[in-house]
N, C-alpha and C positions, 0 to 999 in steps of 0.2 A: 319282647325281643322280636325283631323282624324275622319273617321269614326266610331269608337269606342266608342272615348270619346263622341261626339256628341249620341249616345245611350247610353251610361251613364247617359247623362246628362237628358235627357227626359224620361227615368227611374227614376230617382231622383225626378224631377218636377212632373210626375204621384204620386209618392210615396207621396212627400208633399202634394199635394194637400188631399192626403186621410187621414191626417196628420200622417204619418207613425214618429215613438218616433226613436231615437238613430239613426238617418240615418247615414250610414258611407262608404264612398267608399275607395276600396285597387285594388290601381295597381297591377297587378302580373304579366304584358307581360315579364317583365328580368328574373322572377324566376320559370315561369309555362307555358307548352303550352296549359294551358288549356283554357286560355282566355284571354282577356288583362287587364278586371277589375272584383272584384267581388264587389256587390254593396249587402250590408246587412240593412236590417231594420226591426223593433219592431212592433208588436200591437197587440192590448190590448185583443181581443179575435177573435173568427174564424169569427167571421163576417165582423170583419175590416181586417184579413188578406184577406178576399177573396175581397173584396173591392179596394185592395191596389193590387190582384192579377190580378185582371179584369182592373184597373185605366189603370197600366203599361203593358197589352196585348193590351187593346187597341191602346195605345198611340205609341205603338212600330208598330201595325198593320199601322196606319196612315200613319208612316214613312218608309212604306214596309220591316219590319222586321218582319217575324213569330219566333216563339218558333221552336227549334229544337229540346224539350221536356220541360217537364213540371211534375215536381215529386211534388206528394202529392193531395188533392182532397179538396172538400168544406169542411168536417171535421179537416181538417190537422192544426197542431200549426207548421209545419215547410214547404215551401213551396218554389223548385225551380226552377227556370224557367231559361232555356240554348236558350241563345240566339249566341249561337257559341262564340262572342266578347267579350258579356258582361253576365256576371251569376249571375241573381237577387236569393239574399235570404230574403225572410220573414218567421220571427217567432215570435212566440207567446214569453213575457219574461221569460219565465222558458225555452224553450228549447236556445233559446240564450243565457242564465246561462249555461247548458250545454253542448254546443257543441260549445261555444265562438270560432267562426271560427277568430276572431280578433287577439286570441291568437298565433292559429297555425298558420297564416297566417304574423308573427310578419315579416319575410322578404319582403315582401309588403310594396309598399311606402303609407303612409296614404294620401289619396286626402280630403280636406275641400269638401262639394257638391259646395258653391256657387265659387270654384276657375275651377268648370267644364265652 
């Protein structure tokens, strides 16, 4: 298993566990060098985002993965974290109404989480 997906995938399983709503992972390594996967997901206010953003800092710290940044702060309803590979997005649901990165990202192939 690549390195990647395997940080996908324990990004995901942080996320669930904080029950993060609409989890959705999108390959983009064929159509972006920005990263190989972008992993998005929902909740429900700033308290659980940051919950969900601390679940999956730590869980990636474990596996000797630090942030390579981290945009947005404990206030934040959109929140991202660049982990070089893989680039977690949480948002609150109104700004993932707005910025439906699912949309513009429609060249991405849609990964199911549990086929990580």
């Amino acid at each position: 298993m690549d390195n990647s997906r395997t940080m996908a995938k324990i990004a995901c399983q942080a996320l669930n566990e904080k029950k993060a709503e609409e989890l959705r992972v999108i390959d983009i390594k064929e159509i972006s060098p920005v990263a190989d996967y972008f992993i998005i997901a929902t909740g429900s206010n700033t308290n659980q985002i940051q919950a969900m953003v601390d679940a999956v800092d730590e869980e990636m710290e474990k596996m000797g993965h630090s942030t390579r940044q981290i945009e947005g702060n404990r206030n934040s309803t959109w929140v991202l974290m660049d982990y070089n590979d893989i680039i977690v997005h949480i948002f609150s649901k109104e700004d993932r109404l707005f910025y439906d990165l699912e949309k513009i990202w429609t060249d991405g192939k849609k990964i199911e989480v549990d086929e990580l």
